[in-house]
C-alpha positions as CSV (number, residue, x, y, z in Angstrom):
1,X,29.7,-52.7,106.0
2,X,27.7,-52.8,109.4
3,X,24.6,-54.7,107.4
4,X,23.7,-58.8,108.0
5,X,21.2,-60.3,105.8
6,X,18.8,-62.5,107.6
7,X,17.4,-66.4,107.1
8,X,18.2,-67.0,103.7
9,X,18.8,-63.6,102.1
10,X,22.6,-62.4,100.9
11,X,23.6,-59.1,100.4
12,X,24.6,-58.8,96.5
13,X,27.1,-56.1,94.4
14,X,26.2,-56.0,90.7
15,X,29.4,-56.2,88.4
16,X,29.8,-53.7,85.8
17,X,28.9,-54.8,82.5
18,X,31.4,-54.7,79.6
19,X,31.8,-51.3,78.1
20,X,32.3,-52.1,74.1
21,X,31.2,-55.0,72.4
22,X,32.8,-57.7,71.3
23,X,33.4,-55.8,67.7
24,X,34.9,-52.9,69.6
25,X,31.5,-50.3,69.8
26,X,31.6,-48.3,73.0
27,X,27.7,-49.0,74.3
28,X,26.5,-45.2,75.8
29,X,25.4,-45.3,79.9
30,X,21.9,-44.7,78.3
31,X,22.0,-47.7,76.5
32,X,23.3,-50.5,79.2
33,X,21.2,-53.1,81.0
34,X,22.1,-53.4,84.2
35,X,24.3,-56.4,84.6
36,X,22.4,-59.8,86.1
37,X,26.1,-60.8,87.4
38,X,27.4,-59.8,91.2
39,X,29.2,-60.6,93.6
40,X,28.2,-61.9,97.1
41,X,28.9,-58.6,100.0
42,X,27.4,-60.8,103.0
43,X,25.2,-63.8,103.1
44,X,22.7,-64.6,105.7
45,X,23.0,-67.8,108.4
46,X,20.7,-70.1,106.5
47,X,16.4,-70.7,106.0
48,X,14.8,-73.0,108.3
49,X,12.7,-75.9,106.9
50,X,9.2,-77.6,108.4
51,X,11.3,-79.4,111.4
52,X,12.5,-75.9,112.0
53,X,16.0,-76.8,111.3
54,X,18.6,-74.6,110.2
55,X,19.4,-75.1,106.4
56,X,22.7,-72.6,105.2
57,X,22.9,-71.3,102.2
58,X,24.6,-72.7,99.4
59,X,26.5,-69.3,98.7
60,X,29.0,-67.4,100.7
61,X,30.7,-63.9,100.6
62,X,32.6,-63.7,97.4
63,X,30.9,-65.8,95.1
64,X,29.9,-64.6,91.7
65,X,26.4,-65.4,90.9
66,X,24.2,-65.0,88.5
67,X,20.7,-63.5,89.0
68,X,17.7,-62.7,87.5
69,X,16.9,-59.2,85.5
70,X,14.5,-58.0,88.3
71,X,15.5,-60.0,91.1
72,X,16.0,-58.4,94.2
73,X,15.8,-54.6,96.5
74,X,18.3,-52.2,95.6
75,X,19.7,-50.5,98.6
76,X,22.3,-47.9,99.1
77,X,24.7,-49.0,102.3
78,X,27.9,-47.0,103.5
79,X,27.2,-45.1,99.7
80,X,27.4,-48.2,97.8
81,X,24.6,-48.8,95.3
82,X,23.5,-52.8,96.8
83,X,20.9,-55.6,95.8
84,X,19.4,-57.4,99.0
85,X,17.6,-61.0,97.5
86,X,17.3,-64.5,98.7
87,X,19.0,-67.4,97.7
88,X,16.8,-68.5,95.8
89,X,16.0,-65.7,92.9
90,X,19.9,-66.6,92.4
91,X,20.3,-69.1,89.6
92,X,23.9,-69.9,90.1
93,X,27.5,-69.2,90.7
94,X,30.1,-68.7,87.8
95,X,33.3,-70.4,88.0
C-alpha cells in the first residue's frame, strides 16, 4: 500500500464478522452489521500537544482494535475496501 496516515490518524481494515451464530444460523449478507473490529494497515507518526511536541500513538500496524459503529472514512486503496480514523474514535485493542 503506497498510503501514510498523518498526525494521529491510522489506516484501519474491518474484520469479517462471524457468518452463523453461535446456535449454527447462517446470518444472510443483507442482514450483517458491519463489524466494529479491524485490524491496524498503517498508523500515522503521532499528534502534537500545546508545547508542540510529538506524542505517538498508542497503536501500531497489526493491532486489533475495536472501534466505534460509525467511526471513521471508508476508502478504497490498491482495491481494498479501508477505514481512515484517528486514534482516538478507537476504544481499544483486543488481546
Amino acid at each position: 500500500m503506497k498510503f501514510r496516515p498523518l498526525h494521529d490518524r491510522v489506516v484501519v481494515k474491518r474484520l469479517d464478522s462471524e457468518e452463523k451464530t453461535k446456535g449454527g444460523i447462517i446470518i444472510p449478507d443483507s442482514a450483517k452489521e458491519k463489524p466494529s473490529e479491524g485490524e491496524i494497515i498503517a498508523a500515522g507518526p503521532g499528534g502534537r500537544d500545546e508545547s508542540g511536541k510529538l506524542t505517538p500513538l498508542d497503536v501500531k500496524k497489526g493491532d486489533r482494535v475495536l472501534f466505534g459503529k460509525w467511526s471513521g472514512t471508508e476508502v478504497k486503496i490498491d482495491g481494498q475496501d479501508l477505514l481512515i480514523m484517528k486514534e482516538s474514535d478507537i476504544m481499544g485493542i483486543i488481546g
